[in-house]
C-alpha positions as a printed NumPy array, in Angstrom:
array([[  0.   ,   0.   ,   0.   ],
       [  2.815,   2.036,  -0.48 ],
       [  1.441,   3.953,  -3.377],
       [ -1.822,   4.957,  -1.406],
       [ -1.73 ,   7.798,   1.239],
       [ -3.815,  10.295,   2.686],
       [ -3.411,  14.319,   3.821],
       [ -5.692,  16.145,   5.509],
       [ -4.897,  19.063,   3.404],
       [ -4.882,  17.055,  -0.238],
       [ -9.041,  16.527,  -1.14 ],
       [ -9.771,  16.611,   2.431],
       [ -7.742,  13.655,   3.467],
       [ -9.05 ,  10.823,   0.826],
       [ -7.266,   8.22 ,   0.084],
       [ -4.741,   9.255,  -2.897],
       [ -2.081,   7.763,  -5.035],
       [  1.282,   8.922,  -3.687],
       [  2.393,  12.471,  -5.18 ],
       [ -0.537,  12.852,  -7.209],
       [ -3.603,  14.464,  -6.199],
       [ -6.233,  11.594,  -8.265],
       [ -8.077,   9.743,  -5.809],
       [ -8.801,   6.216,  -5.005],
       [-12.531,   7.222,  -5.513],
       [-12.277,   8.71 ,  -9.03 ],
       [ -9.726,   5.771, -10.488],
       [-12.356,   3.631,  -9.129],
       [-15.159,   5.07 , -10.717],
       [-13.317,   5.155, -14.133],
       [-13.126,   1.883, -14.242],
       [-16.678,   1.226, -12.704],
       [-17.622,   3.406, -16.115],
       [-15.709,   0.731, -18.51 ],
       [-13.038,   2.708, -18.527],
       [-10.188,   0.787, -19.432],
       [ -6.722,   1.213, -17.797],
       [ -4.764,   1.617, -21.068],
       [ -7.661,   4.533, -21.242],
       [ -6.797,   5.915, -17.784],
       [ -2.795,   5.768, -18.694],
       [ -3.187,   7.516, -22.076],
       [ -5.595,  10.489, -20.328],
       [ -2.997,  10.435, -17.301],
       [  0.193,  10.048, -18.067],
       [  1.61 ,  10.463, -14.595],
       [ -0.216,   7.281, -13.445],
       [  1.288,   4.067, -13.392],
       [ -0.224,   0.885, -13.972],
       [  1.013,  -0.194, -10.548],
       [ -0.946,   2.857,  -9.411],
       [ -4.18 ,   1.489, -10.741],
       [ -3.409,  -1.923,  -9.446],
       [ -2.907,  -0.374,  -5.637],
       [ -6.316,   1.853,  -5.787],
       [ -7.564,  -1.926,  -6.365],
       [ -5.742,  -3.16 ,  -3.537],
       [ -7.23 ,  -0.386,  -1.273],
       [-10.479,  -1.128,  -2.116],
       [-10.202,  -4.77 ,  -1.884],
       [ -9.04 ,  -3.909,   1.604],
       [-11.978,  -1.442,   2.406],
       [-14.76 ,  -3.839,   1.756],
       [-12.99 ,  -6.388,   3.918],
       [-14.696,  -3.749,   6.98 ],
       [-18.503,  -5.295,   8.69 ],
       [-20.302,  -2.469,   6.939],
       [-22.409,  -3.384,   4.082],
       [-24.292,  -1.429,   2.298],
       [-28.509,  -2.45 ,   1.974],
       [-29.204,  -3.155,  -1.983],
       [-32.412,  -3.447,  -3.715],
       [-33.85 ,  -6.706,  -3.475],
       [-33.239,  -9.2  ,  -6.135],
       [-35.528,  -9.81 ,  -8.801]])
């Protein structure tokens, strides 16, 4: 997780990748939108593809946590 960090004064303290100011959050929702990582590396250059891989990490991580959150019923 040594890509991942957080500052209080950097987007009020989210989770970011290291020396960039793109969140966990927004990679996260790129490629919740089918947005590919080759897409994400060619629109940010600065990002690695180990970056991508640790916001995956970190989330694998967070939804290891006893909250779950209530979804519709299923069909």
């Amino acid at each position: 997780m040594s890509r991942i960090t957080t500052n209080p004064q950097i987007l009020g303290g989210k989770p970011i990748i290291k020396n960039t100011r793109m969140s966990v959050a927004f990679i996260l929702e790129l490629l919740a939108s089918d947005v590919t990582e080759d897409e994400i590396l060619i629109d940010y250059p600065h990002l690695t593809k180990e970056d991508i891989q640790a916001c995956l990490r970190y989330a694998a991580q967070a939804v290891k946590n006893d909250i779950y959150i209530e979804l519709g019923k299923a069909a």
